[in-house]
KOLMARBA-313751 format. One record per residue (C-alpha): residue in one letter; x, y, z. Coordinates in steps of 0.1 Angstrom, whole numbers, plus 5000, padded with zeros to 4 digits. Example, Ala and Ser with C-alpha at 12.3 -4.5 7.8 and 13.67 -1.06 7.14 Angstrom:
A512349555078/S513749895071/
***
This chain:
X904414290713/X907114240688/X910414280708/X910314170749/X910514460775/X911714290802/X914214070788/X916214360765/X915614610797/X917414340823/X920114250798/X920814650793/X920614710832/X923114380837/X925814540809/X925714880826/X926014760865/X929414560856/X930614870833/X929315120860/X931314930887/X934414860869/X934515220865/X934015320897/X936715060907/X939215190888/X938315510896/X939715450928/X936615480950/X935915250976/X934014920971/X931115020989/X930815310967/X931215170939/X928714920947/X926315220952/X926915380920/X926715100896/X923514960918/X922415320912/X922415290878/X921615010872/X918115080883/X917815410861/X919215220831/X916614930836/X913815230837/X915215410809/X915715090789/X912214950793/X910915270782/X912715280750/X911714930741/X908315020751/X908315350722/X910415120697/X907414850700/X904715120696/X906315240664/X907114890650/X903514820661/X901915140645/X903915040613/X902914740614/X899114830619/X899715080585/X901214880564/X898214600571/X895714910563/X897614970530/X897314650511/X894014560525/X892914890510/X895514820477/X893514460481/X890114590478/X890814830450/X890115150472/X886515100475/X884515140508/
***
């Protein structure tokens, strides 16, 4: 695949617990809770993320797969 799923999806989920938690910190909730919340989303961001890289590669893949099928076909002149 063109672009790595779990490596983009972990680096995503990292960024989002420490801005999850610092938010929840200086929200004034309790560490505990805050610990929840950012763990919390961490895990939904990491699902979400991996997703989205997984539909960006099957478009860049797709268009990739197109493109190939264009100038072979330019290559060939259009005949079968």
């Amino acid at each position: 695949m063109p672009l790595q799923v779990r490596s983009i999806a972990i680096s995503i989920t990292v960024v989002f617990f420490f801005v999850l938690s610092l938010v929840s910190y200086f929200s004034g909730l309790a560490p505990f809770t805050c610990c929840k919340r950012a763990l919390s989303g961490a895990v939904l961001a990491y699902i979400v993320s991996s997703w989205a890289v997984k539909a960006i590669n099957s478009i860049l893949i797709n268009a990739m797969v197109t493109s190939q099928m264009k100038q072979k076909e330019k290559e060939s002149g259009g005949k079968d």
